[in-house]
C-alpha positions in Angstrom: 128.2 97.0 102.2 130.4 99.7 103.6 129.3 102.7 105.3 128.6 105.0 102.4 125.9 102.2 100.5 124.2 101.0 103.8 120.4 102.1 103.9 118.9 105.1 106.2 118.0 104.2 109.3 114.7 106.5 109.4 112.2 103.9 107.6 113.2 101.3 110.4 112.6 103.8 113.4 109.6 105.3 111.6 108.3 101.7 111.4 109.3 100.9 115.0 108.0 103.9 117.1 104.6 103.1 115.0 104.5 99.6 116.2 104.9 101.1 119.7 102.3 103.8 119.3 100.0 100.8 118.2 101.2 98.4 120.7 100.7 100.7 123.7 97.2 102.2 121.9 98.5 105.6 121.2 97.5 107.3 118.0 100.6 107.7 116.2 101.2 111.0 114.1 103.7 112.1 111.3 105.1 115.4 111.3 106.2 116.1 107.3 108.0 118.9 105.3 106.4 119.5 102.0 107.0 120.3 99.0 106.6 119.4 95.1 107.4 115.5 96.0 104.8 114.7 98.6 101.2 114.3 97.9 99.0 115.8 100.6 96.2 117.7 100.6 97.6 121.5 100.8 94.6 123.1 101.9 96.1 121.8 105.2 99.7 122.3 105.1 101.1 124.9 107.5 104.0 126.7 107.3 105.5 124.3 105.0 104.5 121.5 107.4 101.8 118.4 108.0 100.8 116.2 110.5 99.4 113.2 109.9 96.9 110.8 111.6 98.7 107.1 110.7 96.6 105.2 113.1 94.6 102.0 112.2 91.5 104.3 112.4 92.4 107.1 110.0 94.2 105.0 107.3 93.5 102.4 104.6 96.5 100.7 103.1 99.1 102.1 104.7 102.3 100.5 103.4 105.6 102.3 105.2 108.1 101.3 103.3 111.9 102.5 102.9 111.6 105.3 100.2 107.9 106.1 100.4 104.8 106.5 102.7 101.4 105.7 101.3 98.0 105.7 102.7 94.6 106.8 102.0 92.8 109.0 104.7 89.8 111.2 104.6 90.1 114.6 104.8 86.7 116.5 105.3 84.9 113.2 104.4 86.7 113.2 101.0 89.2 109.8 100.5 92.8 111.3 99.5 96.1 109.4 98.3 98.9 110.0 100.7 102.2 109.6 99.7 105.7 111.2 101.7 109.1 110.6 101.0 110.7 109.0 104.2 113.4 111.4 103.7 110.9 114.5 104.5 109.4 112.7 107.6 110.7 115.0 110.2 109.1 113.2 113.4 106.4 110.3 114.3 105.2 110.7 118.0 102.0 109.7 120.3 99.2 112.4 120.1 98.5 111.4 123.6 101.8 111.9 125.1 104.2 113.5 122.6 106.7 110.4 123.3 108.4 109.5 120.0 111.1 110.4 117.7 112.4 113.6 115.9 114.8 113.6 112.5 116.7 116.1 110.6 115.0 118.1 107.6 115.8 116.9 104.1 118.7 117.7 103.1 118.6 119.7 99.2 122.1 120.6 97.4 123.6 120.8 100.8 120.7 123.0 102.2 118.3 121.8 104.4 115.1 122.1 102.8 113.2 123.7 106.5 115.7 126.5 105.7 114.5 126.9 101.6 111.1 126.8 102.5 111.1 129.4 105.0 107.8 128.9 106.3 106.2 130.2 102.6 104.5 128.4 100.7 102.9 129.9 97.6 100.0 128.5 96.1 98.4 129.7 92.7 94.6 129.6 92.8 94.9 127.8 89.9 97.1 124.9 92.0 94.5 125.3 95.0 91.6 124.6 93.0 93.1 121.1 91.8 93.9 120.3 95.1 90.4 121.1 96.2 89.1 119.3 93.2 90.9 116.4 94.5 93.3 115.9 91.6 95.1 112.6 91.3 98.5 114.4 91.3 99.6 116.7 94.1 99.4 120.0 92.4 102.9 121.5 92.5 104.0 124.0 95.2 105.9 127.2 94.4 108.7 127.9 97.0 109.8 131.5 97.9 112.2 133.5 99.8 110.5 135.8 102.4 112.4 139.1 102.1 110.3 140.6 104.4 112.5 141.0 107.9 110.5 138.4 110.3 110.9 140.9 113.3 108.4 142.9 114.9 110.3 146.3 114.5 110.2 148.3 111.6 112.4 148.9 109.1 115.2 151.5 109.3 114.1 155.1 107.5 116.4 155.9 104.5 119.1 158.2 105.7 118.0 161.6 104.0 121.5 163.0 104.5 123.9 162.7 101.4 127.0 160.8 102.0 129.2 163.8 102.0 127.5 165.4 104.6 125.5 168.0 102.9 122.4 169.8 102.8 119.7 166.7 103.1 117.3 165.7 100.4 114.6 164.8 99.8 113.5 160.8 100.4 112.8 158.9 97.7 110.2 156.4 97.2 110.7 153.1 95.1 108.1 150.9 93.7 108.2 147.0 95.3 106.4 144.3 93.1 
């Protein structure tokens, strides 16, 4: 098997820093990007992100294999099917000491998928009432570009001089959906 066919080494150290969280009795913890392929209950994802309890205690049937993680858990008493792509685990780690192991983002047509996502995750009510419902699919997520600038400092003012130099006019005011 040359280079190019051999497997991802994530699902192995996934598996391996869990058998040391368990081992050790630490409370191991998935840190996930999500979008439309992994099946979580959105009402908690945050900024395009999860963490998940995958300790003995907070799981039933949890099978970690190479493509998929899958799990029940209960989220506000209510039983929910877990399932991640390896691909968008982006760390597993001790709650009680932060000691674990970090990946790379998914990677999507060459962009990595922390950089399409943003932080923003839209959500129709429609979508968020499944979810709530506790649907057997994960409803779908909608992922946008923020074109809001993410600093604190407000925009620059139109220039109200015309280009030639000129007598100034007026600023003008444009509608933004």
């Amino acid at each position: 098997m040359s280079q190019l066919e051999s497997s991802s080494t994530r699902p192995y150290l996934i598996r391996a820093i869990y058998e040391w969280c368990t081992d050790n009795g630490y409370t191991p913890h998935l840190a996930v990007v999500v979008d439309q392929t992994v099946q979580v209950p959105l009402e908690y994802v945050n900024n395009g992100e999860i963490v998940l309890n995958v300790g003995f205690d907070a799981t039933s049937g949890l099978d970690m294999g190479n493509d998929y993680i899958r799990f029940q858990a209960r989220f506000a008493g209510v039983v929910r099917e877990i399932i991640v792509p390896v691909d968008h685990v982006i760390a597993i780690y001790a709650r009680e000491n932060g000691q674990g192991m970090a990946f790379p983002p998914p990677v999507i047509a060459g962009e990595p998928l922390s950089d399409m996502v943003d932080g923003s995750v839209l959500l129709s009510e429609r979508d968020m009432q499944g979810s709530i419902a506790g649907r057997d699919s994960a409803p779908a997520l909608h992922l946008i570009e923020d074109e809001a600038s993410t600093d604190d400092e407000p925009p620059e003012p139109p220039s109200t001089t015309p280009e030639g130099g000129g007598k100034s006019k007026k600023p003008a005011l444009r509608i933004v959906k």
